[in-house]
C-alpha positions as CSV (number, residue, x, y, z in Angstrom):
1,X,-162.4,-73.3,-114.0
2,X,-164.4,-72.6,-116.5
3,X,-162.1,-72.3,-120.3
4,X,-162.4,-68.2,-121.5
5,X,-161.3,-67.3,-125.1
6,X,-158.4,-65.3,-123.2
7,X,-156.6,-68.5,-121.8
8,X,-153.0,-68.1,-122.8
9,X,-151.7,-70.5,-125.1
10,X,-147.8,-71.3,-123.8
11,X,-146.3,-71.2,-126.9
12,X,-143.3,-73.3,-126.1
13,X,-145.5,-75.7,-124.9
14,X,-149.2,-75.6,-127.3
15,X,-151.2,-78.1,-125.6
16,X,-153.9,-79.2,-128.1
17,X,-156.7,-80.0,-126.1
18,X,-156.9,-76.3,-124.9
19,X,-156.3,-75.3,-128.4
20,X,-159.2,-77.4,-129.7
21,X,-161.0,-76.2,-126.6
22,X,-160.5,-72.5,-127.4
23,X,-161.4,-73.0,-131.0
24,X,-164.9,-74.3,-130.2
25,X,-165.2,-71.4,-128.5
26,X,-164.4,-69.0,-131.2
27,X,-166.8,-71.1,-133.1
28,X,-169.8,-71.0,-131.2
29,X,-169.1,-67.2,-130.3
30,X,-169.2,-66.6,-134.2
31,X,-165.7,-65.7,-134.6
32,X,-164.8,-68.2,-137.3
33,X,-161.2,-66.6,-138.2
34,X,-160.1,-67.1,-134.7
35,X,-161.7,-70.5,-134.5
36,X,-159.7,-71.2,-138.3
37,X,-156.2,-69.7,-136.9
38,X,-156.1,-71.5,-134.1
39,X,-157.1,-75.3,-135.9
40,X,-154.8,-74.6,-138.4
41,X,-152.1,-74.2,-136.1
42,X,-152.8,-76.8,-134.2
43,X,-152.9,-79.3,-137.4
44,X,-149.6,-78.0,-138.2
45,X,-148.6,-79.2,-134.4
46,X,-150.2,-82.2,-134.6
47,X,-151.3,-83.4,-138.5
48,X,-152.6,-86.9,-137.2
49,X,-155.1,-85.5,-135.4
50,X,-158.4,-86.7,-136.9
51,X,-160.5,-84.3,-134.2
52,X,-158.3,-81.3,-135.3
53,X,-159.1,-81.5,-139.3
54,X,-162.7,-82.7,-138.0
55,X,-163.5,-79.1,-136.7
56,X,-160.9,-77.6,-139.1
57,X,-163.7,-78.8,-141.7
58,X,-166.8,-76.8,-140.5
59,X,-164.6,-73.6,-139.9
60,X,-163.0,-73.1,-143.4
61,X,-164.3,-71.2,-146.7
62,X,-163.0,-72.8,-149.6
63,X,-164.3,-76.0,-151.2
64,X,-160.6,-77.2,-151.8
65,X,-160.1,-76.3,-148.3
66,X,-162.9,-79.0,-147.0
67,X,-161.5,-81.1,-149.9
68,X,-158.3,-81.0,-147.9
69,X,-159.6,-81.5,-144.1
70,X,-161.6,-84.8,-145.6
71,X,-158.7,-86.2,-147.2
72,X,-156.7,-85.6,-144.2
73,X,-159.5,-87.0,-141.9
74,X,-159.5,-90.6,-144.2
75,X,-156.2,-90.8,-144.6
76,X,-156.0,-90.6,-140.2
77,X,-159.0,-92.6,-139.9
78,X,-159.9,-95.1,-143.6
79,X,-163.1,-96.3,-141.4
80,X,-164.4,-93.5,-141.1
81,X,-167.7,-93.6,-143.4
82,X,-168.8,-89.8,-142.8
83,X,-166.4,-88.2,-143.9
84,X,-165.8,-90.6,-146.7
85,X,-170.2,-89.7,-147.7
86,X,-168.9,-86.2,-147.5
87,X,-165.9,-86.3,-149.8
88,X,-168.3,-88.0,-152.7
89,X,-170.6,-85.8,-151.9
90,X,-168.5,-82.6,-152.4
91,X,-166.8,-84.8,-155.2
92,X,-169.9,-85.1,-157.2
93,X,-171.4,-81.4,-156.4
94,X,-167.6,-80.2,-158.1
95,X,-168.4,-82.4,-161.3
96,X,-171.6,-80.5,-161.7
97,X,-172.4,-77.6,-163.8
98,X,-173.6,-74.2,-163.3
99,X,-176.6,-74.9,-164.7
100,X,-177.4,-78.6,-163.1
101,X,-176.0,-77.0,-159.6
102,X,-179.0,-74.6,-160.1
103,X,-181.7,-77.0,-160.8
104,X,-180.6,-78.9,-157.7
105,X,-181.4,-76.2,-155.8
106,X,-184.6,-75.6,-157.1
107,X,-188.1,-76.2,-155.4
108,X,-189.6,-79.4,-155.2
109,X,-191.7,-80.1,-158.1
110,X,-194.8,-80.0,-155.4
111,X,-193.9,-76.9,-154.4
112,X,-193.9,-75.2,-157.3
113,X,-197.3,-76.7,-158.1
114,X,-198.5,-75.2,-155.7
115,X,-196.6,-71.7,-156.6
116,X,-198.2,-72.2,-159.8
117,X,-201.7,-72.8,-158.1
118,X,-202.2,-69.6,-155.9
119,X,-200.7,-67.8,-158.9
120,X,-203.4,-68.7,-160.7
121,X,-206.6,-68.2,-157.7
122,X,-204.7,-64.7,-157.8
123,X,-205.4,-64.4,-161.1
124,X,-209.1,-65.6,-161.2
125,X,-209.8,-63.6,-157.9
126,X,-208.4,-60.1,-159.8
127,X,-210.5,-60.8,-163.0
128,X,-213.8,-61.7,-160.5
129,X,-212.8,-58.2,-159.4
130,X,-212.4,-56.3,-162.4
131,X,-215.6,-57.9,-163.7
132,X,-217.4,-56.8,-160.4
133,X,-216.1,-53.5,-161.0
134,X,-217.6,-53.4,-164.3
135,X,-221.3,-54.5,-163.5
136,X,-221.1,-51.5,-160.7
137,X,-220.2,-49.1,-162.9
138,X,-222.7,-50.1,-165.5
139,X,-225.6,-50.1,-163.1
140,X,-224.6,-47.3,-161.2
């Protein structure tokens, strides 16, 4: 049978493997608020549950909310070096500015040289114009 997003949940009873199973579906269907209720709920059932704050960590909105799933997902699992790369990562991104968040965004240096090259054949090719333009007109 294959799992639908309108299996019942017994709610004496929350089994988390369905739960989990039902999130991912929410997920993949796009419905990210359903996927978020349901991991949440099921980390309150079960808090040790490394999977559960694993998925809870793709499907929330707030920084300190991934801040939280990683911490959780080390403190379950110490050996586990992803999540760890990802904490420093989001660790270090926080301890940037505004400004130097910005410039990390920016295009490659060889991209903009580039940029910066057909800006200036665009430039050459409208003044080859306009100077076309002129000789016409003068020997019309």
């Amino acid at each position: 049978m294959v799992a639908s997003r309108e299996t019942v949940i017994h709610p004496n009873k929350p089994d988390i493997t369905q739960m989990l199973r039902l999130a991912r579906i929410a997920a993949t269907e796009g419905d990210l608020d359903s996927a978020n209720q349901l991991l949440k709920r099921a980390a309150l059932i079960d808090p040790a549950n490394e999977q559960v704050w694993m998925m809870l960590l793709y499907v929330v909105e707030t920084v300190e909310d991934r801040r939280t799933c990683l911490l959780n997902i080390i403190a379950i699992n110490p050996d586990n070096e992803s999540a760890k790369s990802m904490l420093a990562q989001l660790e270090e991104e926080a301890a940037l500015s505004d400004e130097q968040r910005q410039e990390r965004r920016q295009k490659p240096l060889s991209s903009r040289l580039l940029d910066i090259l057909l800006w200036a054949i665009e430039i050459v090719v409208i003044l080859l114009l306009i100077g076309l333009a002129i000789v016409l007109i003068a020997y019309a």
